[in-house]
N, CA, C and O atoms as a CHARMM CRD file, in Angstrom:
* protein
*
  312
    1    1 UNK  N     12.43600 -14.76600  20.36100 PROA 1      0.00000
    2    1 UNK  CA    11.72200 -13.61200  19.90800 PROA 1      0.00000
    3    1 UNK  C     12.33200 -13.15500  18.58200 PROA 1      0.00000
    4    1 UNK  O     13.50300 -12.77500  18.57000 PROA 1      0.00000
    5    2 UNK  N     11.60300 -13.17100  17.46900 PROA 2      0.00000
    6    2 UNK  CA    12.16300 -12.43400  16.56700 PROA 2      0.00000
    7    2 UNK  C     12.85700 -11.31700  16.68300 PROA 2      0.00000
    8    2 UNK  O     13.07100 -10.82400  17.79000 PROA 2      0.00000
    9    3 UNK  N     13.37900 -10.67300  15.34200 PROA 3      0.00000
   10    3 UNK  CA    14.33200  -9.63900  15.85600 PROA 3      0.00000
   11    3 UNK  C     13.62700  -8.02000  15.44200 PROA 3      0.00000
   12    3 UNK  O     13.92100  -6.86700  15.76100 PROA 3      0.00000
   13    4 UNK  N     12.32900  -8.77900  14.38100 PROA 4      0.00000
   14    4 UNK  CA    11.33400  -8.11300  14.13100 PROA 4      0.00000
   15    4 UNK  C     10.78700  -6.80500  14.84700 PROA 4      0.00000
   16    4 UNK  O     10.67800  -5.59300  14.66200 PROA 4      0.00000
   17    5 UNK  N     10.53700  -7.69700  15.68500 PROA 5      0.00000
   18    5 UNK  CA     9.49300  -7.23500  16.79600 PROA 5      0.00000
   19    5 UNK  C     10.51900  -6.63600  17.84500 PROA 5      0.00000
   20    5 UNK  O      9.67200  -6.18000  18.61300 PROA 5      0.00000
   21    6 UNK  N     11.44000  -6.38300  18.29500 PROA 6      0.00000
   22    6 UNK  CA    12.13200  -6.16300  19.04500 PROA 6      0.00000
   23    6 UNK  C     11.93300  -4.90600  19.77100 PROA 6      0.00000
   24    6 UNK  O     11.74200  -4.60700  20.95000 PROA 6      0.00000
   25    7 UNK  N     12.05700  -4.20700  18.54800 PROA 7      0.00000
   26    7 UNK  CA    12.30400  -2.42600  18.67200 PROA 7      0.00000
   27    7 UNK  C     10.52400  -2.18900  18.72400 PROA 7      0.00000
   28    7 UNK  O     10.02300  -1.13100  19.10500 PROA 7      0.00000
   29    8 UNK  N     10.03600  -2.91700  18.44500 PROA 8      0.00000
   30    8 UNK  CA     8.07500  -2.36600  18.68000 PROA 8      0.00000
   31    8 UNK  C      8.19800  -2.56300  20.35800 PROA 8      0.00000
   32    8 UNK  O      8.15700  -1.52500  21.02000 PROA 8      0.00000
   33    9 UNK  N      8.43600  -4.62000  21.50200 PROA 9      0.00000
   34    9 UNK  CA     8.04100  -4.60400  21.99800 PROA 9      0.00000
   35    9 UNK  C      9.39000  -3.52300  23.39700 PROA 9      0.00000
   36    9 UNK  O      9.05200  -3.39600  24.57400 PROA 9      0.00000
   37   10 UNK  N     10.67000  -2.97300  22.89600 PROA 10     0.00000
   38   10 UNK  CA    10.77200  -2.15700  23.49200 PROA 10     0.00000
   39   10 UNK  C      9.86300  -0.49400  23.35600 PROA 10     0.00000
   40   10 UNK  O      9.69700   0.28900  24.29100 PROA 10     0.00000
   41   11 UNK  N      9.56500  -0.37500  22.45000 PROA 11     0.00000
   42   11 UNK  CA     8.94000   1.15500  22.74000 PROA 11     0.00000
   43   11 UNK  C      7.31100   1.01500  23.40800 PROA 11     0.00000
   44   11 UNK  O      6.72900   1.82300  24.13200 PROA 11     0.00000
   45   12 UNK  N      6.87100  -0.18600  22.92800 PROA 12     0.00000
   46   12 UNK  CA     5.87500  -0.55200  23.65700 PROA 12     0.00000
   47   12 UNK  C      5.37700   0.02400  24.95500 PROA 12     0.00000
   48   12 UNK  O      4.22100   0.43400  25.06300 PROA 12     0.00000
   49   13 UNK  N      6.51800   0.06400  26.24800 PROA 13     0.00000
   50   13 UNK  CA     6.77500   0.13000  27.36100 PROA 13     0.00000
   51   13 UNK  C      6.22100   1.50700  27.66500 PROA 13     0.00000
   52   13 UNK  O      5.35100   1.82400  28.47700 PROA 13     0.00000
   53   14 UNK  N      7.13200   2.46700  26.58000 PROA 14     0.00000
   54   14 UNK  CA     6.96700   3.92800  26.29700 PROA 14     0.00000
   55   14 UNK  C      5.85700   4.63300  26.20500 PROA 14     0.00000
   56   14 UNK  O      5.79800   5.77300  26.66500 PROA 14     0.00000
   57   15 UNK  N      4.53900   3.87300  25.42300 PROA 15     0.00000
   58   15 UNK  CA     3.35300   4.16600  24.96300 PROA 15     0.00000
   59   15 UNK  C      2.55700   4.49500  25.76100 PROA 15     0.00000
   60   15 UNK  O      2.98200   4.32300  26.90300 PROA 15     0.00000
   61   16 UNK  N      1.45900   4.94700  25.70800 PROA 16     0.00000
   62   16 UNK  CA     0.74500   5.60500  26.40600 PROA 16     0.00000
   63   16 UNK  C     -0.75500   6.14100  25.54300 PROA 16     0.00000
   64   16 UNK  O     -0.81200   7.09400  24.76500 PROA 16     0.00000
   65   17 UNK  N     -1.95000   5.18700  25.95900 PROA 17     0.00000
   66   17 UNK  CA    -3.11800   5.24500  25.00800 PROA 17     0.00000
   67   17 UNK  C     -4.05300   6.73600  24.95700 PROA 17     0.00000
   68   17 UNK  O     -5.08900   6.97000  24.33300 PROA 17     0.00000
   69   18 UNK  N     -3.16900   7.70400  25.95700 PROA 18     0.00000
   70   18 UNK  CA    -3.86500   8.99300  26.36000 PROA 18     0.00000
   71   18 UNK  C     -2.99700  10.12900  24.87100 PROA 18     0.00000
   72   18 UNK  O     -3.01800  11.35300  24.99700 PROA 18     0.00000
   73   19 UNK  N     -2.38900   9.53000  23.72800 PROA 19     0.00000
   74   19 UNK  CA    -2.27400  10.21200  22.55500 PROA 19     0.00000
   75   19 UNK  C     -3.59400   9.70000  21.79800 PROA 19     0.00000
   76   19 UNK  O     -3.68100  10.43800  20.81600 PROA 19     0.00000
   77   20 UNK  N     -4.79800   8.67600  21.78000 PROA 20     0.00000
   78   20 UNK  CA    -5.11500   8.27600  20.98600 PROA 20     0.00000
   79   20 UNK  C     -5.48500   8.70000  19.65200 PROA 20     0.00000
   80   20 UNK  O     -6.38000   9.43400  19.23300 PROA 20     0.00000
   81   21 UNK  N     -4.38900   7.92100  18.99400 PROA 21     0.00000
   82   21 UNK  CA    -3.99500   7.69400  17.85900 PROA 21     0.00000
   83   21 UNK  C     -2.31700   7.59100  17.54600 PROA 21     0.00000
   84   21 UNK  O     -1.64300   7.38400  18.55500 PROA 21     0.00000
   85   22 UNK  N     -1.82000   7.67300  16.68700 PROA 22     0.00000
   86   22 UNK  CA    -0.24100   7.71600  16.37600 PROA 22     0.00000
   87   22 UNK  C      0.95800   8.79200  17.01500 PROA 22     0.00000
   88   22 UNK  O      1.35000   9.78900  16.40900 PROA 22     0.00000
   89   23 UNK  N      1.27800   8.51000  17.90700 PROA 23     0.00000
   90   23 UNK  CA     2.15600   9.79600  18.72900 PROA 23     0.00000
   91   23 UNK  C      3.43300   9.32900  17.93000 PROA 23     0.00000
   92   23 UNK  O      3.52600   8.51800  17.00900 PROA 23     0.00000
   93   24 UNK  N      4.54400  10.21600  18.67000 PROA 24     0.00000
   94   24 UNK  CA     5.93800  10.38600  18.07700 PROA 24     0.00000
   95   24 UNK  C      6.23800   8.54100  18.18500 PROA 24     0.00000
   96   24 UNK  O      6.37100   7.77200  17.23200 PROA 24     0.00000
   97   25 UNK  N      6.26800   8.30500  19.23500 PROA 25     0.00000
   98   25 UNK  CA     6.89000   6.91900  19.95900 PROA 25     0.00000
   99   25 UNK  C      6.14300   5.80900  19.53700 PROA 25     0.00000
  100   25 UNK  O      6.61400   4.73000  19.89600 PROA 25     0.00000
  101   26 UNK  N      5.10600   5.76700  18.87200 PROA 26     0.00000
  102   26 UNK  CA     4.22600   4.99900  18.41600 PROA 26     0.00000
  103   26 UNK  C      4.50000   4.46600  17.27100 PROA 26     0.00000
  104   26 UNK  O      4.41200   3.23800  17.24400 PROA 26     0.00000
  105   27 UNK  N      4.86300   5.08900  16.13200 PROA 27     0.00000
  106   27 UNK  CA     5.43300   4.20200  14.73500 PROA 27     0.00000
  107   27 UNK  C      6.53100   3.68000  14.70000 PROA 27     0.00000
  108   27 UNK  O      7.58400   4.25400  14.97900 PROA 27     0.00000
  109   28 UNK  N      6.36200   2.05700  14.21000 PROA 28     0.00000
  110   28 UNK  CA     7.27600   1.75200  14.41400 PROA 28     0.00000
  111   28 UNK  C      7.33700   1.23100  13.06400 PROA 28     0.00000
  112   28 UNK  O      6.68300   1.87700  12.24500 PROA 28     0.00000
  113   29 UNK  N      8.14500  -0.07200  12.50900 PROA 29     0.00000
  114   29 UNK  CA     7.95600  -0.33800  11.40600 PROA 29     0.00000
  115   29 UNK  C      7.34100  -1.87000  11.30100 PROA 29     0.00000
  116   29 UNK  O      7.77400  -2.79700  10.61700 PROA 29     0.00000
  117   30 UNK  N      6.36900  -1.85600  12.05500 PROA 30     0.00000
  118   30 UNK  CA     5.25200  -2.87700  12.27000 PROA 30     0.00000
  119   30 UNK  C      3.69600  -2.06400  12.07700 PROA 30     0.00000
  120   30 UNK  O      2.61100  -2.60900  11.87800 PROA 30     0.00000
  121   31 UNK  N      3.93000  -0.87500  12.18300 PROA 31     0.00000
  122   31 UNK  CA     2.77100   0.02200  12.23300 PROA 31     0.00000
  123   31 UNK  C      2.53700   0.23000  10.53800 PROA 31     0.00000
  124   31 UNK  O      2.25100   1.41900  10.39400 PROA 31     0.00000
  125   32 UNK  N      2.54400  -0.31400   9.48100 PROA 32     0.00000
  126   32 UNK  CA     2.15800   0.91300   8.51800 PROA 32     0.00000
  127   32 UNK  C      2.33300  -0.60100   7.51900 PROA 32     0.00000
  128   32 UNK  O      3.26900  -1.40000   7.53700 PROA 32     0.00000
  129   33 UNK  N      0.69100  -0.63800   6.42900 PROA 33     0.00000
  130   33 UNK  CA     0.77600  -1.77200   6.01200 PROA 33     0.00000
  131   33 UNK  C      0.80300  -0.67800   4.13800 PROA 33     0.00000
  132   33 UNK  O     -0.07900   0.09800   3.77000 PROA 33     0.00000
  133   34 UNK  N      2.10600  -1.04000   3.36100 PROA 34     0.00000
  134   34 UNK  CA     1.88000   0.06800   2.19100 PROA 34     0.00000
  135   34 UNK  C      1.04900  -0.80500   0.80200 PROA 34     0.00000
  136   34 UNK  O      1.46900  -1.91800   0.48600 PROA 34     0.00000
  137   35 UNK  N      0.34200  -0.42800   0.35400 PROA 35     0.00000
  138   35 UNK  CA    -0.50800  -1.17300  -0.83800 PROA 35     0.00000
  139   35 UNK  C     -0.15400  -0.09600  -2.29800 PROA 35     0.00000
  140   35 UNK  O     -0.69000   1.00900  -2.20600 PROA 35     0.00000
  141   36 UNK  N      0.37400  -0.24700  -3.11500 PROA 36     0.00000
  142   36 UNK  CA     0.86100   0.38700  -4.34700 PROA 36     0.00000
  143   36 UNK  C     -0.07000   0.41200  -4.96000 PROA 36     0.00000
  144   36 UNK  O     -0.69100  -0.64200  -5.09700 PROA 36     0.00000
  145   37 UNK  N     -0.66000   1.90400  -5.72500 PROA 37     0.00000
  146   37 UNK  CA    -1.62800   1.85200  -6.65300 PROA 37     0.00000
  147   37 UNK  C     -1.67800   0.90100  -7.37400 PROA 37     0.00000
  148   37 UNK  O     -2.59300   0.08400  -7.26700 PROA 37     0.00000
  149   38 UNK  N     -0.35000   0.74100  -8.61100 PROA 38     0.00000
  150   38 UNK  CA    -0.43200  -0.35400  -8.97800 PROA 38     0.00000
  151   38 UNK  C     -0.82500  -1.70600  -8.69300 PROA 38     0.00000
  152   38 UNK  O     -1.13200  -2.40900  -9.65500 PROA 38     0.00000
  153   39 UNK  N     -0.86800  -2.18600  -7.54500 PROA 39     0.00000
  154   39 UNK  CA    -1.46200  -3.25000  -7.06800 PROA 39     0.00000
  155   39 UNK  C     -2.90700  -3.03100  -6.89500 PROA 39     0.00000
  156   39 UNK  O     -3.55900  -3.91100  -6.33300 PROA 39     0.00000
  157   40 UNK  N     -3.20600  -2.47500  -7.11200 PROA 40     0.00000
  158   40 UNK  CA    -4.86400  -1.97800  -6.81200 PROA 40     0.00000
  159   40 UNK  C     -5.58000  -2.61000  -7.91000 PROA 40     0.00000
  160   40 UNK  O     -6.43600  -3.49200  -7.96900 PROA 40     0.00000
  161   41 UNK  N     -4.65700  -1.52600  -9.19500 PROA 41     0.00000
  162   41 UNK  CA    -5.10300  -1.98400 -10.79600 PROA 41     0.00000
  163   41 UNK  C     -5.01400  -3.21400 -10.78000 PROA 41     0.00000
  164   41 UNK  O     -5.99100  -3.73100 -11.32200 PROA 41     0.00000
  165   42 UNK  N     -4.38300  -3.82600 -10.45600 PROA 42     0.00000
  166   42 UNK  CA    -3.50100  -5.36500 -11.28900 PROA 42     0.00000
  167   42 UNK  C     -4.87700  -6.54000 -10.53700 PROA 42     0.00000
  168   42 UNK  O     -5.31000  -7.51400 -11.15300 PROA 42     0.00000
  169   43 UNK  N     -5.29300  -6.17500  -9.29200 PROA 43     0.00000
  170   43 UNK  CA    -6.01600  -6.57800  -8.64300 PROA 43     0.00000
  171   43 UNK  C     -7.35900  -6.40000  -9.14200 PROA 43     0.00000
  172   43 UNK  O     -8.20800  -7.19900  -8.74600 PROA 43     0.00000
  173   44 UNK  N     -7.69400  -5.48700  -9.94400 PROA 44     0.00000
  174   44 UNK  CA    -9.02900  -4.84000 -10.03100 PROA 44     0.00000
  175   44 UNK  C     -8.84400  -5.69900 -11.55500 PROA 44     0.00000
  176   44 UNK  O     -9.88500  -5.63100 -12.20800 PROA 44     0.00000
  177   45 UNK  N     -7.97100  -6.32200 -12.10100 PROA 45     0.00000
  178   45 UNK  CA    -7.86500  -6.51500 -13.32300 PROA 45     0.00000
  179   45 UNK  C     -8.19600  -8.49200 -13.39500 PROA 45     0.00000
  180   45 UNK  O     -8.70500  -9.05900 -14.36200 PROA 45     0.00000
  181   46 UNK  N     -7.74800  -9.15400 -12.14500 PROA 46     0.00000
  182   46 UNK  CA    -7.76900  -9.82200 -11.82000 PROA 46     0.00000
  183   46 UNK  C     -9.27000 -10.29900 -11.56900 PROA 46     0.00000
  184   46 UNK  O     -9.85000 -11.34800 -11.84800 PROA 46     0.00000
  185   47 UNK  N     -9.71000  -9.03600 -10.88700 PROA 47     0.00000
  186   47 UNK  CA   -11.70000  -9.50600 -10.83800 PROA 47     0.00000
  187   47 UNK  C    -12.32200  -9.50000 -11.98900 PROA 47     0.00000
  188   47 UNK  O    -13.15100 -10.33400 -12.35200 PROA 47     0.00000
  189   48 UNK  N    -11.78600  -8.18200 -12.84200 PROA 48     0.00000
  190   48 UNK  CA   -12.69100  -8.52600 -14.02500 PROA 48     0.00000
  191   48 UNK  C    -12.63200  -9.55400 -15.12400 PROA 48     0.00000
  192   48 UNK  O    -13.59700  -9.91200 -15.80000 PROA 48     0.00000
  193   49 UNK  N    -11.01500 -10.12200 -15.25800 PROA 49     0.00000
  194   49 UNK  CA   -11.15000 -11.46200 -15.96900 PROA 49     0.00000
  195   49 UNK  C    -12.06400 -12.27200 -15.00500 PROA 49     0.00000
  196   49 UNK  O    -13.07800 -12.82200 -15.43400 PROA 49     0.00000
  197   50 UNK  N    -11.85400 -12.31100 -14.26500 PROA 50     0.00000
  198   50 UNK  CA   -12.96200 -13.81300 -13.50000 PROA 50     0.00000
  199   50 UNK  C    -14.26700 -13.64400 -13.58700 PROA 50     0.00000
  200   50 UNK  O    -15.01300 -14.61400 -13.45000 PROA 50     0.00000
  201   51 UNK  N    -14.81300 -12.23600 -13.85900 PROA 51     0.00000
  202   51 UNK  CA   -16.46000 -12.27600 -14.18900 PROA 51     0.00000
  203   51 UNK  C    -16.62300 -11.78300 -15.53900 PROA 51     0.00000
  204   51 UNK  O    -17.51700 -11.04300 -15.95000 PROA 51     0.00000
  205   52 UNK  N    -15.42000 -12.39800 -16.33500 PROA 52     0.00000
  206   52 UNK  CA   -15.39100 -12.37200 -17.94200 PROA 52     0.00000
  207   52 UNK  C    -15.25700 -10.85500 -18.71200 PROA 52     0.00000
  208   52 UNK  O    -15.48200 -10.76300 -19.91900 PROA 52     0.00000
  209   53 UNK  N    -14.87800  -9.71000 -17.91100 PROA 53     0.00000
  210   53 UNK  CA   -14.60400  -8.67900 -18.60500 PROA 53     0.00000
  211   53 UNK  C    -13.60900  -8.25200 -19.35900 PROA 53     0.00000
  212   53 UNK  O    -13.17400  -7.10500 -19.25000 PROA 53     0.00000
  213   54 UNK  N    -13.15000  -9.09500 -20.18400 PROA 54     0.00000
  214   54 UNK  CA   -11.59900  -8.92600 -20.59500 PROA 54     0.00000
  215   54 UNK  C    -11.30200  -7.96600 -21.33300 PROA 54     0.00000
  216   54 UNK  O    -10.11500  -7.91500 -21.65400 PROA 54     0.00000
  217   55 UNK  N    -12.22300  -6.87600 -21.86800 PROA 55     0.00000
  218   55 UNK  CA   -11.73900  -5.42600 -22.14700 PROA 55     0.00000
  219   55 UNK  C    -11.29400  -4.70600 -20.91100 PROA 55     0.00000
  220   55 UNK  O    -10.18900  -4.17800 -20.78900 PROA 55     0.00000
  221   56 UNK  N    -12.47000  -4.72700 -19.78100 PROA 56     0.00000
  222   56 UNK  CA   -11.97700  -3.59900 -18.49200 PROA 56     0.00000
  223   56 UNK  C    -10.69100  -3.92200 -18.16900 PROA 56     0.00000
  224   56 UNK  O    -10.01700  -2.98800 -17.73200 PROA 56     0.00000
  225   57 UNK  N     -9.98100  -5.36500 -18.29700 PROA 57     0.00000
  226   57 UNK  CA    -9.23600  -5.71700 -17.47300 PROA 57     0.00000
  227   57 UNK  C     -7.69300  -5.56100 -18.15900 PROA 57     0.00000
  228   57 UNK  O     -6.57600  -5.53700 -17.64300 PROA 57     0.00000
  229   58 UNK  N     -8.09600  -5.47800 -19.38400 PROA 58     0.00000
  230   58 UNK  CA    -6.89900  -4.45700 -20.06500 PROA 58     0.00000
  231   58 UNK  C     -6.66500  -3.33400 -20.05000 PROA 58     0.00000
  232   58 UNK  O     -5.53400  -2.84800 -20.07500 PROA 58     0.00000
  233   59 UNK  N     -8.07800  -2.52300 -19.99200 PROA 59     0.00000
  234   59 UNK  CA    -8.18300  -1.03400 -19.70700 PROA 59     0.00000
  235   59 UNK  C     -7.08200  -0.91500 -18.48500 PROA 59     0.00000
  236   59 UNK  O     -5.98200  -0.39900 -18.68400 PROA 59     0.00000
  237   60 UNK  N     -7.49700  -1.46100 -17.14800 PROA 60     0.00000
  238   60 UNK  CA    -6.85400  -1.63700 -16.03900 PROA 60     0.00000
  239   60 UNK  C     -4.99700  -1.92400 -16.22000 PROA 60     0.00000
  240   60 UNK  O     -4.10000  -1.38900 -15.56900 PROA 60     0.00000
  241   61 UNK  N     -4.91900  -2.60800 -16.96400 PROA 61     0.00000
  242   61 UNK  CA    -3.47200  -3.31400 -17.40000 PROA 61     0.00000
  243   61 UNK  C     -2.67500  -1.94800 -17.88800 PROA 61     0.00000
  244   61 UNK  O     -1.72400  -1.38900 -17.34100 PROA 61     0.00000
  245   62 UNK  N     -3.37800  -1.59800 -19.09500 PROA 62     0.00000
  246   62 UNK  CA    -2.67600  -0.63100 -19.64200 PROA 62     0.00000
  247   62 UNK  C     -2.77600   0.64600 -19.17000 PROA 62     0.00000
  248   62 UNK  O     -2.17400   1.47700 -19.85100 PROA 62     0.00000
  249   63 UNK  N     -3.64100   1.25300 -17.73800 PROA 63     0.00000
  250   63 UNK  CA    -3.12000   1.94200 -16.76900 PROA 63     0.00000
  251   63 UNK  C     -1.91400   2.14100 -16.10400 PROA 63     0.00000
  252   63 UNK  O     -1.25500   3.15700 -15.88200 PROA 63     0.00000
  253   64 UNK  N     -1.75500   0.94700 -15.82700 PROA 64     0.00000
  254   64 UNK  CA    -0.28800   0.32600 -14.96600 PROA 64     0.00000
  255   64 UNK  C      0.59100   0.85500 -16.12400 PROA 64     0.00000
  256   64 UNK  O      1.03200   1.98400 -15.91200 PROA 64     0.00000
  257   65 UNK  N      0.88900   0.38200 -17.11300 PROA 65     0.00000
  258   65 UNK  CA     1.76700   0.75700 -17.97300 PROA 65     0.00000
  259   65 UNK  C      1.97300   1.80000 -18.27900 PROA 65     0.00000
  260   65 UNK  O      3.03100   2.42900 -18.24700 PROA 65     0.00000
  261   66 UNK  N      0.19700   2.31800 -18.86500 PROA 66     0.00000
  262   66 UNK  CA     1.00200   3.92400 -19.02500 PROA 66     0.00000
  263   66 UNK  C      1.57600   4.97200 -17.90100 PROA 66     0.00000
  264   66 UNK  O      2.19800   5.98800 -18.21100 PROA 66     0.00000
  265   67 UNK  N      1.26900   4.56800 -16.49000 PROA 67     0.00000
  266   67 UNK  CA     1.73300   5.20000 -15.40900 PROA 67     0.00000
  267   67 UNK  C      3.16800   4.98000 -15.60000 PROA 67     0.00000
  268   67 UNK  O      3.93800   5.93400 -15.70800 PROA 67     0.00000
  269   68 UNK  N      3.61200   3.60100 -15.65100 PROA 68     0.00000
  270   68 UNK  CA     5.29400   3.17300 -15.61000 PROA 68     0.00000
  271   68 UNK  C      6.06900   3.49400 -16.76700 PROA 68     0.00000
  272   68 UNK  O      7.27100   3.28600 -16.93400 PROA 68     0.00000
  273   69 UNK  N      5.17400   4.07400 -17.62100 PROA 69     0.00000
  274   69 UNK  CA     5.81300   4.96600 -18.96400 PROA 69     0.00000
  275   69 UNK  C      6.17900   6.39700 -19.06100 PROA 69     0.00000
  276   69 UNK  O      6.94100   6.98400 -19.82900 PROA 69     0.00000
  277   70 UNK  N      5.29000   6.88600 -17.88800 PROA 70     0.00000
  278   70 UNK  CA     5.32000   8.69100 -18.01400 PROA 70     0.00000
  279   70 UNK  C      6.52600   8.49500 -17.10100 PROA 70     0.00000
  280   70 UNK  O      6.74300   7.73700 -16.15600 PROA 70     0.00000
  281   71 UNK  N      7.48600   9.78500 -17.93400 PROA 71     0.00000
  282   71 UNK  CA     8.31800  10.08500 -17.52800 PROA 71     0.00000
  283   71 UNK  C      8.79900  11.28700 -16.79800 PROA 71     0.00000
  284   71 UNK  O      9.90400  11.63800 -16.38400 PROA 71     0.00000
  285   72 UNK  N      7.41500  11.88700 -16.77200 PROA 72     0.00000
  286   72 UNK  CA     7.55100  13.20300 -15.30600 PROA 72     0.00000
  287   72 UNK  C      7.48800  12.50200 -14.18700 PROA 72     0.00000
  288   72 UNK  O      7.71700  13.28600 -13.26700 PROA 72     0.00000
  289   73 UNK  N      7.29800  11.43800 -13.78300 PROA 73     0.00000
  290   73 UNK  CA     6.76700  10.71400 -12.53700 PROA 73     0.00000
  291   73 UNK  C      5.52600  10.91500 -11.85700 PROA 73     0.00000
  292   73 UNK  O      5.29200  10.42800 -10.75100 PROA 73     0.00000
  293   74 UNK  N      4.40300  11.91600 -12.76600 PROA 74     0.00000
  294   74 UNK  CA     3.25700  11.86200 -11.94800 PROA 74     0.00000
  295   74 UNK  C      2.01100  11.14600 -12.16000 PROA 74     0.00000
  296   74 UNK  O      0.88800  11.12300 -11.65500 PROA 74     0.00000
  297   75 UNK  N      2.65300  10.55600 -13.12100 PROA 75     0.00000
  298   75 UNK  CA     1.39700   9.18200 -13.45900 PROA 75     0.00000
  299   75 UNK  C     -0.06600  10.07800 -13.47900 PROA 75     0.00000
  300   75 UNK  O     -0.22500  11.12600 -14.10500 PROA 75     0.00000
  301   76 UNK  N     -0.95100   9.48400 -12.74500 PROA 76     0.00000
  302   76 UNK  CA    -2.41600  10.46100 -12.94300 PROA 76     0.00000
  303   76 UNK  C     -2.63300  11.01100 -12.72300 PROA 76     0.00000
  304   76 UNK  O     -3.81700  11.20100 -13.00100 PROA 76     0.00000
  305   77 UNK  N     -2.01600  12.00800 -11.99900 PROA 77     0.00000
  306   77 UNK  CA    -1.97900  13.22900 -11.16900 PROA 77     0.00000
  307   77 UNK  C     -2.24500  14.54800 -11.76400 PROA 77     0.00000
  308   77 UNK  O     -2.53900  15.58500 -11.16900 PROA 77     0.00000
  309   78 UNK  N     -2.11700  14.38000 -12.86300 PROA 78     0.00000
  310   78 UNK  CA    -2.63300  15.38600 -13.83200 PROA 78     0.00000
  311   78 UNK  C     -3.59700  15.82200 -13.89700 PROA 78     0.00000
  312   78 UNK  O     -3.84300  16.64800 -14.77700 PROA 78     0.00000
């Protein structure tokens, strides 16, 4: 058994489908898949070269950048 899974298939035991949805005992760190804005862009930048948009897909590019440039840390939040 991996060592992964360990601490999920002990709390497992614990669970109980009468919270349905996420109770205390329920997250584990198998539960939660994280996707970075940035990966969104870089991805969205990726489609538009392939159906030949190679302005949007810089537009997209130089999102990423200017987010990883601001130095308040709130990127678009503005």
């Amino acid at each position: 058994m991996p060592i992964k899974t360990a601490f999920y298939q002990a709390a497992e035991a614990t669970t109980t489908e009468a919270y349905e949805g996420w109770a205390a005992n329920q997250s584990t760190s198998n539960g939660y898949n994280a996707i970075r804005y940035a990966d969104i862009l870089l991805w969205a930048a990726e489609v538009e070269i392939e159906v030949g948009s190679c302005q949007k897909a810089e537009d997209y590019v130089n999102m990423v950048r200017n987010r990883a440039a601001d130095q308040t840390g709130l990127g678009s939040y503005l």
